[in-house]
Phi, psi and omega in degrees: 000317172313315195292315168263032213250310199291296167317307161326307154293300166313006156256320194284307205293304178302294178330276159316297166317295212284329167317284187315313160328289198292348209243353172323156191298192123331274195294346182247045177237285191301325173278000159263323160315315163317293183294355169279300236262334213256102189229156141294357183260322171321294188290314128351258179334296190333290174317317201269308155291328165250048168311263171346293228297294209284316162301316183299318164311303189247356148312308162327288154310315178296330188282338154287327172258025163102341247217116178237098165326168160240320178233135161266341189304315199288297165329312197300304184292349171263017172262332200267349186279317160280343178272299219281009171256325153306330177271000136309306161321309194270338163270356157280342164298313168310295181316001179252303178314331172280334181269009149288292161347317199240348186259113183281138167346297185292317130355293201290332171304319176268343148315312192297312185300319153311320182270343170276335182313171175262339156275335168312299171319308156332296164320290174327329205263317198260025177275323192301297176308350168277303222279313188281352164280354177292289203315310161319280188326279182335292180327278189308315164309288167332312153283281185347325188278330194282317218275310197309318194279327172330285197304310198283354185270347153318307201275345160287336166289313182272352196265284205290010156060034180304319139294116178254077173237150207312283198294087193314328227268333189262271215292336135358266195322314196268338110035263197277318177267325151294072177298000000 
């Protein structure tokens, strides 16, 4: 009797486990998927590959508004140091509403379970480090595709008149730099 009262829990017990599992909410699918994908370390990479760009953006602003650094490097690392954990917060709350927005219950179950997997973890670990040889690749790729492009969009800008601007002297120039 014992033996089948113990059985009986313990199948009733898996049931339950493996139920609650399968039954997580939504929002606590997304929100774990938000705290795998949305990390300080992702954003971090982000920053960090486009490091030139985002200092020139704001050496830039400041420089319209009166403000000239002697080190803008130092500046840059103390605004980032204090912006990425606030803009981690806040983009994993938006990033859990979007991913309710774009993800049906079951999509967001398999997602999270993936990402609970030993390759989602995986995955998780090596995205920062993707996204920034992506961020390289792009650069490079991006020129390169820019140059190939050059000549026809030069001959469309002049046989299709495709720019309409006052000053003839700006489309000459700009011309002239798609060789």
């Amino acid at each position: 009797m014992t033996s089948i009262l113990a059985r009986t829990l313990f199948i009733a017990a898996m049931v339950f486990n493996s139920a609650t599992h399968a039954i997580a909410s939504p929002q606590t699918d997304a929100n774990y998927i938000a705290q795998q994908t949305l990390t300080k370390e992702m954003f971090e990479g982000a920053l960090i590959a486009q490091r030139p760009l985002i200092l020139s953006a704001i050496q830039n602003d400041l420089r319209n508004n009166g403000v000239i650094l002697k080190k803008p490097e130092a500046f840059f690392d103390l605004f980032m140091g204090e912006f990425v954990d606030e803009f981690t917060l806040g983009m994993r709350e938006e990033g859990a509403q979007l991913y309710l927005d774009t993800f049906t219950p079951k999509e967001l179950s398999d997602i999270a379970t993936f990402y609970k997997s030993e390759t989602g973890q995986s995955f998780l670990k090596k995205t920062p480090a993707l996204m920034q040889t992506s961020f390289t690749l792009g650069e490079k790729v991006g020129a390169r595709a820019g140059m190939r492009v050059a000549p026809s969009l030069k001959k469309r800008i002049r046989d299709e008149n495709l720019l309409e601007l006052e000053d003839r002297s700006v489309i000459d120039k700009l011309l002239n730099i798609l060789r």
